[in-house]
MOPAC internal coordinates of N, CA, C and O (Angstrom, degrees):
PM7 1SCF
backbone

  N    0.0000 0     0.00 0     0.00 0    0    0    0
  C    1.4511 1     0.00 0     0.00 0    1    0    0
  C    1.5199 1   109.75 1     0.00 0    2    1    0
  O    1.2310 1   121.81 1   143.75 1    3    2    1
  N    1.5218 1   114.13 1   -36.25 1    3    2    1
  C    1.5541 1   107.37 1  -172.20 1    5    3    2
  C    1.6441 1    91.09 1   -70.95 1    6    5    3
  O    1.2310 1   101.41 1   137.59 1    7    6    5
  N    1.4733 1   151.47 1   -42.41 1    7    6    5
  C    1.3866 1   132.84 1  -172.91 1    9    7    6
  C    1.5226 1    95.55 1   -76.29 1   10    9    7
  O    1.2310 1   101.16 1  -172.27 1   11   10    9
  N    0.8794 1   151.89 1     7.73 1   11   10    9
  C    1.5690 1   135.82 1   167.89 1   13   11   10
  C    0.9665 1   106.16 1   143.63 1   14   13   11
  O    1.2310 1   112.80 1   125.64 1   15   14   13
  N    1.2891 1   131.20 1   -54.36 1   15   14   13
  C    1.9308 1   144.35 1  -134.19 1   17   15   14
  C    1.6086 1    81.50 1   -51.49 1   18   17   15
  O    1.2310 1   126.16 1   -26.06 1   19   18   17
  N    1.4964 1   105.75 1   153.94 1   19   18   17
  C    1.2011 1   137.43 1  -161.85 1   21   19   18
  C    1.7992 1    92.56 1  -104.94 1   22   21   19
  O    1.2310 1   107.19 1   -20.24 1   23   22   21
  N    1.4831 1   141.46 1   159.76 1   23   22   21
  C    1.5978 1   149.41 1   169.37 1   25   23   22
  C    1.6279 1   100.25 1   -47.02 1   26   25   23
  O    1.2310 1   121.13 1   138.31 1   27   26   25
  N    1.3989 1   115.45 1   -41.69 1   27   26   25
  C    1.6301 1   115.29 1  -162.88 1   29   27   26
  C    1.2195 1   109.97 1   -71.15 1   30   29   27
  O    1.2310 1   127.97 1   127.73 1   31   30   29
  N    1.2824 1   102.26 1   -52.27 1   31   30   29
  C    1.9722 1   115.50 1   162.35 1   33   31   30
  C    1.3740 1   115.68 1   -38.74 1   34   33   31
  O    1.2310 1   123.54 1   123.63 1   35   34   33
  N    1.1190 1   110.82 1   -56.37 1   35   34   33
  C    1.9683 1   110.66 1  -167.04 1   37   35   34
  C    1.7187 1    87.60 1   -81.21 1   38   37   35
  O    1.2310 1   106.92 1   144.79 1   39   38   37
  N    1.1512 1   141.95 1   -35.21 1   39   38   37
  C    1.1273 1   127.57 1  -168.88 1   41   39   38
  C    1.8083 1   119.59 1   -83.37 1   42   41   39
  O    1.2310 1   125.95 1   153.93 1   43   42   41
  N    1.2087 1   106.17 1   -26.07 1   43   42   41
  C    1.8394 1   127.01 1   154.79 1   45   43   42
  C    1.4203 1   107.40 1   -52.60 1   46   45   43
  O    1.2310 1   119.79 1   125.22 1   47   46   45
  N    1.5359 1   118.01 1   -54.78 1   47   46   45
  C    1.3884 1    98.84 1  -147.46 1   49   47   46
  C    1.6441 1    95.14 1  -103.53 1   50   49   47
  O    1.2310 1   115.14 1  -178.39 1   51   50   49
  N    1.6707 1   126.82 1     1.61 1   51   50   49
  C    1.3564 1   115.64 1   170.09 1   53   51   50
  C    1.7749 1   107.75 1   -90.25 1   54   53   51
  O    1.2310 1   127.08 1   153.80 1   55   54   53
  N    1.1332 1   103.99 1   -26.20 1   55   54   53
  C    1.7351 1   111.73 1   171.02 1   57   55   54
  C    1.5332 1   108.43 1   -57.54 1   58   57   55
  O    1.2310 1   123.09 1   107.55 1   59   58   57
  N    1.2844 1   111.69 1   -72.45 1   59   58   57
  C    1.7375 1   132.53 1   174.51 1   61   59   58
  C    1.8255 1   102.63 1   -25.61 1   62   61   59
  O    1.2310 1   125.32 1   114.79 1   63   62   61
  N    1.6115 1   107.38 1   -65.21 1   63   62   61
  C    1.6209 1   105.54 1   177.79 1   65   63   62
  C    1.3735 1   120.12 1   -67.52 1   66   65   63
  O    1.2310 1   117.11 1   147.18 1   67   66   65
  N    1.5191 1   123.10 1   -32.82 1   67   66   65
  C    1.2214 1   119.18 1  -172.17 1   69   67   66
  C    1.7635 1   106.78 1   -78.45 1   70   69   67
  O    1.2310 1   124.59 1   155.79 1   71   70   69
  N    1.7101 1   108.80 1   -24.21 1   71   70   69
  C    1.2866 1    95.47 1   167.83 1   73   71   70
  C    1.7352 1   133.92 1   -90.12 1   74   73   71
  O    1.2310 1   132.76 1  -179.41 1   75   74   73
  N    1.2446 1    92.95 1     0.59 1   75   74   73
  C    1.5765 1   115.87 1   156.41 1   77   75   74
  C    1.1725 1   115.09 1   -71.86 1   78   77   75
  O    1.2310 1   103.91 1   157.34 1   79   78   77
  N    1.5510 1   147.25 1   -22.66 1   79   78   77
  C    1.3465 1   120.41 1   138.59 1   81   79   78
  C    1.5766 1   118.49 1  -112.85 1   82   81   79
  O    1.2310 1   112.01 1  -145.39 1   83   82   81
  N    0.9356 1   132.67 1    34.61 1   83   82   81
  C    1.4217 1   146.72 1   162.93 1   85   83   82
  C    1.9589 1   107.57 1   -82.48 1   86   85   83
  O    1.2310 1   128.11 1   118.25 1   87   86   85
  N    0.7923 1   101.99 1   -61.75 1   87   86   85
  C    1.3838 1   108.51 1  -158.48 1   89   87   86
  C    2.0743 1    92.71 1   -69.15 1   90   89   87
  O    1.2310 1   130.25 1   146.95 1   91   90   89
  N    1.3202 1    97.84 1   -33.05 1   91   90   89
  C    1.8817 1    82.43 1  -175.79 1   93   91   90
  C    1.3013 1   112.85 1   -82.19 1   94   93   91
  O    1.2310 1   113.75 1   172.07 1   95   94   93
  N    1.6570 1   129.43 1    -7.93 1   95   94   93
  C    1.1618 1   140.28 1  -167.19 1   97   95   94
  C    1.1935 1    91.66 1  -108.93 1   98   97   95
  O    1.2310 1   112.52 1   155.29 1   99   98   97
  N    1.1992 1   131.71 1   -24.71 1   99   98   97
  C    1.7525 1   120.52 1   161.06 1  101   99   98
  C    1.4011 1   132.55 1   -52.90 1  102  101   99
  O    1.2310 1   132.83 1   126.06 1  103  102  101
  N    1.1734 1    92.81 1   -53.94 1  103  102  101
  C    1.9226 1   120.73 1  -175.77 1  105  103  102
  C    1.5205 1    94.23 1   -75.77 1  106  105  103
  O    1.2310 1   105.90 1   149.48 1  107  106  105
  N    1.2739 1   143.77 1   -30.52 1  107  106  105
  C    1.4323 1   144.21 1  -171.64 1  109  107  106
  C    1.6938 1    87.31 1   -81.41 1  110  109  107
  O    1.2310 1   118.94 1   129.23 1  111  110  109
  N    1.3119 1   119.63 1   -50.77 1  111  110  109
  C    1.3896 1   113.31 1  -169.82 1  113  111  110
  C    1.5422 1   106.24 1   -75.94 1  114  113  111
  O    1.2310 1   116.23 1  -178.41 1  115  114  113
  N    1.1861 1   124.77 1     1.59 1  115  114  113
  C    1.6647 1   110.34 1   169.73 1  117  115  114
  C    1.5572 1   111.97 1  -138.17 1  118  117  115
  O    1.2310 1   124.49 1   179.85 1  119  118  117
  N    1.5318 1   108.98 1    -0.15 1  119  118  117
  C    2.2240 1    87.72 1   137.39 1  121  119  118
  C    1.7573 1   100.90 1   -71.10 1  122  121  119
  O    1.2310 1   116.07 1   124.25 1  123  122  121
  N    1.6004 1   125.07 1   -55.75 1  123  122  121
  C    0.9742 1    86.75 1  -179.61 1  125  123  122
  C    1.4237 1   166.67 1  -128.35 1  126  125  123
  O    1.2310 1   133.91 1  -130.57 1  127  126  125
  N    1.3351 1    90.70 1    49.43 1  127  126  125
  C    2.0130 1   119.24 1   143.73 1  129  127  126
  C    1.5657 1   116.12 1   -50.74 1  130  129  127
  O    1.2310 1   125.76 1   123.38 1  131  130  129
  N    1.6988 1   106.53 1   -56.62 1  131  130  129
  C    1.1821 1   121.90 1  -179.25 1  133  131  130
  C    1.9720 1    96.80 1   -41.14 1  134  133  131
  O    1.2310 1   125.95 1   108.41 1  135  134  133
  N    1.5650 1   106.17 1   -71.59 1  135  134  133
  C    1.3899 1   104.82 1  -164.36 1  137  135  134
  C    1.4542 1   110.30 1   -55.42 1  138  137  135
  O    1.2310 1   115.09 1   138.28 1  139  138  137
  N    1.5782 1   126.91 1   -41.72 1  139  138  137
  C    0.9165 1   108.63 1  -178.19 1  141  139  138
  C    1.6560 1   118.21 1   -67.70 1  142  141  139
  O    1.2310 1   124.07 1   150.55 1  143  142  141
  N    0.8557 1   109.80 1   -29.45 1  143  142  141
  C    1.5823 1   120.92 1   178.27 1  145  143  142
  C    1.5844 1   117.39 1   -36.20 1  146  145  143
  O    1.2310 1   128.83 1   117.84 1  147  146  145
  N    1.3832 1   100.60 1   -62.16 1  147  146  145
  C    1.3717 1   137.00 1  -175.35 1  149  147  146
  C    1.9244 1    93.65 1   -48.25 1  150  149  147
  O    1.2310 1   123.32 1   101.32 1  151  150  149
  N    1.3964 1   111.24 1   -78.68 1  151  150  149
  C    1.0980 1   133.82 1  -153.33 1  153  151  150
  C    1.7479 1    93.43 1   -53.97 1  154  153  151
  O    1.2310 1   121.28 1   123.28 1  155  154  153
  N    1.4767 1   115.15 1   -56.72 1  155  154  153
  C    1.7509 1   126.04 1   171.70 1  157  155  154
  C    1.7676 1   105.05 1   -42.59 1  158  157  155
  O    1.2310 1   118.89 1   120.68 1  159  158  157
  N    1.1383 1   119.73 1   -59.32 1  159  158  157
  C    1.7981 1   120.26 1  -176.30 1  161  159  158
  C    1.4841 1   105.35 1   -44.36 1  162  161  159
  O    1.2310 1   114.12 1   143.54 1  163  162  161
  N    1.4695 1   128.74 1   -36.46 1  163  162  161
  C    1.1626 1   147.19 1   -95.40 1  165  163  162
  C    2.0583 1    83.62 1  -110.87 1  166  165  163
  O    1.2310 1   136.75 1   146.69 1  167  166  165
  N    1.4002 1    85.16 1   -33.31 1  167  166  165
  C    1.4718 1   100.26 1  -163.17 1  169  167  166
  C    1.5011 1    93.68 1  -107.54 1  170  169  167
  O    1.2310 1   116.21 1  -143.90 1  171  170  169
  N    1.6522 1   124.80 1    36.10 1  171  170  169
  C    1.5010 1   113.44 1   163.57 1  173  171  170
  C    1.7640 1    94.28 1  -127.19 1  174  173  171
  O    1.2310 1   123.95 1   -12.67 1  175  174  173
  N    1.5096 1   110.02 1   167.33 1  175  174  173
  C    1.2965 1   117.78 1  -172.86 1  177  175  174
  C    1.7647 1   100.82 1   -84.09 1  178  177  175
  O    1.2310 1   130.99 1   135.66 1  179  178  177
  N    1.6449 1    96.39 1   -44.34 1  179  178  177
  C    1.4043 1    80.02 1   177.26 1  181  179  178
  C    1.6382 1   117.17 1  -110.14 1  182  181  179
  O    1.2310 1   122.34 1   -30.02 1  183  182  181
  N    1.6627 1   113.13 1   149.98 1  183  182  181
  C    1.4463 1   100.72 1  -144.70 1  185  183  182
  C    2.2080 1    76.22 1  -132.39 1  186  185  183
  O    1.2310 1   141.36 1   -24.08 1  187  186  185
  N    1.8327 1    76.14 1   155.92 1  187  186  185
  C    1.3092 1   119.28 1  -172.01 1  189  187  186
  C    1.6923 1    98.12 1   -95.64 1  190  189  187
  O    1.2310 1   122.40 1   -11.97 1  191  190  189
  N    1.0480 1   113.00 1   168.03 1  191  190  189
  C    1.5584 1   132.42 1   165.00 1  193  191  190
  C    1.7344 1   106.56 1  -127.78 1  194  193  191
  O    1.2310 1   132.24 1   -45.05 1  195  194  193
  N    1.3833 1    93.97 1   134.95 1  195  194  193
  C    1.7001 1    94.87 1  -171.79 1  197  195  194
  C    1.7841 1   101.32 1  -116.43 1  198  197  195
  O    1.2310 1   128.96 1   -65.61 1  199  198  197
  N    1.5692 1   100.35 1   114.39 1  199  198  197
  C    1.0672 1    99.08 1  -173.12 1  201  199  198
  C    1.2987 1   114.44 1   -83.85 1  202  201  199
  O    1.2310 1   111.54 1   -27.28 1  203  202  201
  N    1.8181 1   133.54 1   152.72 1  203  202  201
  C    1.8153 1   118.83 1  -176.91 1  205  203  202
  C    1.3860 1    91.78 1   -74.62 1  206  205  203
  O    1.2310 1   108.12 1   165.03 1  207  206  205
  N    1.3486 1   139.79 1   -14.97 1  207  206  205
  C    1.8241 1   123.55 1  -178.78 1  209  207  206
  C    1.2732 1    84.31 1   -54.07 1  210  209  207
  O    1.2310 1    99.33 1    92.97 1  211  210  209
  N    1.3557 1   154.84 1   -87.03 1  211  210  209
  C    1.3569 1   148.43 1  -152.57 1  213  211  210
  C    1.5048 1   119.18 1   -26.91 1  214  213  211
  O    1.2310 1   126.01 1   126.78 1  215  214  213
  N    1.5658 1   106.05 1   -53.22 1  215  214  213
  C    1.1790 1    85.95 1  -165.38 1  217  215  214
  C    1.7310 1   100.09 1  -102.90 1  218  217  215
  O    1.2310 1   116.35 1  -175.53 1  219  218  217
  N    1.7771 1   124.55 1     4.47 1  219  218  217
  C    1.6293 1   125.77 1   128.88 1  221  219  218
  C    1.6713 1   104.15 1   -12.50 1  222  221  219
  O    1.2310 1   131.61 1    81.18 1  223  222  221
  N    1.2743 1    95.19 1   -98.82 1  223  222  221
  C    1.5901 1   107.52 1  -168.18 1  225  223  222
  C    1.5874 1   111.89 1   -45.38 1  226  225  223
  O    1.2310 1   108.39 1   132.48 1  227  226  225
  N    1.3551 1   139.31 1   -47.52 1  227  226  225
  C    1.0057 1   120.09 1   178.07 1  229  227  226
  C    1.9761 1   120.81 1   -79.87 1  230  229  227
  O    1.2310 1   137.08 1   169.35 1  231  230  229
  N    1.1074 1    84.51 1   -10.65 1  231  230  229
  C    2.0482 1    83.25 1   158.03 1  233  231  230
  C    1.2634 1   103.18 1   -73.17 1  234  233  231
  O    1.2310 1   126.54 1   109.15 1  235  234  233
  N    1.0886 1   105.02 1   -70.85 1  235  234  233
  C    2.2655 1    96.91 1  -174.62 1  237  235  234
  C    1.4601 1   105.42 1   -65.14 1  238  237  235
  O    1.2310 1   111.28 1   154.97 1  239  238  237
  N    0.8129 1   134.02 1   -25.03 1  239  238  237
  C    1.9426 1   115.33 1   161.94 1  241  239  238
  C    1.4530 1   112.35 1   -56.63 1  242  241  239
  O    1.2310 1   126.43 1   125.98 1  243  242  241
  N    1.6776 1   105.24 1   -54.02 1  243  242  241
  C    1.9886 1    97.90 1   172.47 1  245  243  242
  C    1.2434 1   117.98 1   -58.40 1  246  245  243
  O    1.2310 1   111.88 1   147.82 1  247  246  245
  N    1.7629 1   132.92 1   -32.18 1  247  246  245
  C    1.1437 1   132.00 1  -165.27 1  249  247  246
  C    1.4740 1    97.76 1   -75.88 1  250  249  247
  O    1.2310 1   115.28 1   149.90 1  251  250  249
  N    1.4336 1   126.56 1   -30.10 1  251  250  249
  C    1.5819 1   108.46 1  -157.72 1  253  251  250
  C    1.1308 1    93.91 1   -95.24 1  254  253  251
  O    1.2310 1   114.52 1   159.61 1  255  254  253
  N    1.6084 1   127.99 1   -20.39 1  255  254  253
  C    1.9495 1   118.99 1   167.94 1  257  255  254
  C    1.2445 1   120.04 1   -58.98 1  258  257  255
  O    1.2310 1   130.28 1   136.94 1  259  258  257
  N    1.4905 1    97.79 1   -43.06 1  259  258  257
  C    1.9511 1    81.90 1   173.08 1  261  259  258
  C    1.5046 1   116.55 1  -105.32 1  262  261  259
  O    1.2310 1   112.31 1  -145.96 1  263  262  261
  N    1.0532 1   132.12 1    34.04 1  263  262  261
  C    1.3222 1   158.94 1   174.73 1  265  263  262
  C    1.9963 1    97.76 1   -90.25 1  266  265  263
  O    1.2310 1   129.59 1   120.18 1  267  266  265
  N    1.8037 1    99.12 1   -59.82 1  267  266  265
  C    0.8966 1    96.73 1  -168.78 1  269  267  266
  C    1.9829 1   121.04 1   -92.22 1  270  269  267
  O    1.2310 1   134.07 1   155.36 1  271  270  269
  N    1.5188 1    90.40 1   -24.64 1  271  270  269
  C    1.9621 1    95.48 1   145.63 1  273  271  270
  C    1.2868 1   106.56 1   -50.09 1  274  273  271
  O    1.2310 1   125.30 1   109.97 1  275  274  273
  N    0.9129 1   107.43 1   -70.03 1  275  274  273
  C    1.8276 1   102.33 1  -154.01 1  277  275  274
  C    1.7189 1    96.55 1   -47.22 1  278  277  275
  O    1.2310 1   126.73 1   127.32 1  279  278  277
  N    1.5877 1   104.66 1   -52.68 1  279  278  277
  C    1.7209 1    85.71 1  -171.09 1  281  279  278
  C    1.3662 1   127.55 1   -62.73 1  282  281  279
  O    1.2310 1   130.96 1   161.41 1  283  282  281
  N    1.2556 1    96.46 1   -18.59 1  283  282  281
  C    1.5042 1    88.03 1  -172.44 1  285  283  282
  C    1.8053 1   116.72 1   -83.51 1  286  285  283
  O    1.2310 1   126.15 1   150.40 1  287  286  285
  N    1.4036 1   105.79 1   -29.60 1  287  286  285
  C    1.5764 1   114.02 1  -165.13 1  289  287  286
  C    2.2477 1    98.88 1   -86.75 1  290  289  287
  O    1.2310 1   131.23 1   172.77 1  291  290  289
  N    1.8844 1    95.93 1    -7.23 1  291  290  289
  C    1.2602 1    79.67 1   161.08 1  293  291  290
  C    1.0525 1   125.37 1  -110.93 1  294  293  291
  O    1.2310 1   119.96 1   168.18 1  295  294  293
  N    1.1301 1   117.68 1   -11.82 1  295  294  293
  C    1.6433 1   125.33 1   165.31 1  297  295  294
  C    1.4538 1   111.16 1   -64.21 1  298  297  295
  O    1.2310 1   122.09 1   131.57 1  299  298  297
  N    1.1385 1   113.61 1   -48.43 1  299  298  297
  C    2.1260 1    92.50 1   167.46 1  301  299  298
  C    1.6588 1   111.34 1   -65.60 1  302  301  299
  O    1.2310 1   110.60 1   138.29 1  303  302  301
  N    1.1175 1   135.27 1   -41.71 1  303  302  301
  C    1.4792 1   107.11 1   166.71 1  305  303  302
  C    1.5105 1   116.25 1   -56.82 1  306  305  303
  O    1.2310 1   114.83 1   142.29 1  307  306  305
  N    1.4757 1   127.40 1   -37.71 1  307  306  305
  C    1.2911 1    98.41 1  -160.50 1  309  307  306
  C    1.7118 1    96.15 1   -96.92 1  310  309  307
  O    1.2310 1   111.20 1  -136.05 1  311  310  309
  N    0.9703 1   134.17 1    43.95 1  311  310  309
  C    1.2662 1   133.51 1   163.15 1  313  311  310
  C    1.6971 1   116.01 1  -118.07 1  314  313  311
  O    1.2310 1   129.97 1   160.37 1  315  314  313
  N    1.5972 1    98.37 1   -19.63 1  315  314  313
  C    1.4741 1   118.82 1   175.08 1  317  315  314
  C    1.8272 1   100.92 1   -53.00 1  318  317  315
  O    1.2310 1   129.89 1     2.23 1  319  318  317
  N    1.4523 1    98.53 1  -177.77 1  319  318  317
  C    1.7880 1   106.83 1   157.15 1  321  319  318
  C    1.2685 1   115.75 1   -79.07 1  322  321  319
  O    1.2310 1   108.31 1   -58.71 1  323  322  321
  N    0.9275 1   139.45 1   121.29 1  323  322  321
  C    1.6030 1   151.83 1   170.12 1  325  323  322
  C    1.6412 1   100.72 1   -38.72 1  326  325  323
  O    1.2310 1   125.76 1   114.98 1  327  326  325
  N    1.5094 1   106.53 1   -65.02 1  327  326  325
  C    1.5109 1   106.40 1  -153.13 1  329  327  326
  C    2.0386 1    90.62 1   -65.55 1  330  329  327
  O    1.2310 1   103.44 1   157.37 1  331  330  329
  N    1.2097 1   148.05 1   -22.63 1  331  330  329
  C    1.1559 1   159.93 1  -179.64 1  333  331  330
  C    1.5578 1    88.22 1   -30.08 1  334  333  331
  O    1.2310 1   127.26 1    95.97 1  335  334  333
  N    1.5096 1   103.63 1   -84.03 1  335  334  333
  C    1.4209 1   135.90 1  -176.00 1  337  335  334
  C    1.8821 1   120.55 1   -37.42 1  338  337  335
  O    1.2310 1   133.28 1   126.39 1  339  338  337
  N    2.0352 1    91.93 1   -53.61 1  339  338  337
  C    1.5392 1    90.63 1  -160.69 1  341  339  338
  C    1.7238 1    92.77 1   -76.33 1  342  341  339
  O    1.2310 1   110.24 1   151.13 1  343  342  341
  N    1.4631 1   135.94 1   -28.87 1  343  342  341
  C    1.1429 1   116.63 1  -172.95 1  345  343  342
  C    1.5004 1   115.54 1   -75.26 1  346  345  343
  O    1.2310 1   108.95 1  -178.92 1  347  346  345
  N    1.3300 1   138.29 1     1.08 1  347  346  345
  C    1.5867 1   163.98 1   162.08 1  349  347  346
  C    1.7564 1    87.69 1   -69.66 1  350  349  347
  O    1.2310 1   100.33 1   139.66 1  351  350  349
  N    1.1150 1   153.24 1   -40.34 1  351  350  349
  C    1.6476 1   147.96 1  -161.09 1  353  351  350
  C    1.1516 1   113.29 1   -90.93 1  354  353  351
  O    1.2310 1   120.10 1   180.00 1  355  354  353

C-alpha cells in the first residue's frame, strides 16, 4: 500500500499465495482421510460406501474458510495505516 497497490491488489495476491499452498495440503489431507477412512469401516460388519462428493464438499467448505480468513484479517491491515505496521518490521 505505501508504493500504491490499491486493497484489491494486496487482497488478490495474499489469497492467490495462500491458495497456492492450501489447496495441495487439502487434497493430501483427503486421499489421506479417504485411506484412513476406508481402512477404519473396514473393521465394521456393517459397511458404508464413501462417496468423493463428500470429501468435494468438504474441500470447498475449507477453501472458502480460509479464503474468507484470509480476506478478512487482510483487509483490516491493509485498510489500517501502513506506517503503524512498517515501523513494527
Amino acid at each position: 500500500k505505501v508504493n500504491g497497490a490499491k486493497v484489491k491488489d494486496i487482497l488478490r495476491i495474499f489469497l492467490k499465495d495462500i491458495m497456492k499452498m492450501a489447496l495441495p495440503c487439502i487434497i493430501v489431507g483427503d486421499i489421506g482421510a479417504w485411506l484412513i477412512a476406508r481402512q477404519w469401516l473396514m473393521s465394521f460388519s456393517e459397511k458404508i460406501t464413501i462417496t468423493p462428493l463428500l470429501f468435494i464438499c468438504v474441500t470447498i467448505l475449507l477453501l472458502v474458510i480460509i479464503a474468507l480468513s484470509v480476506i478478512i484479517n487482510c483487509y483490516k491491515v491493509a485498510n489500517s495505516n501502513p506506517v503503524k505496521y512498517l515501523k513494527d518490521e
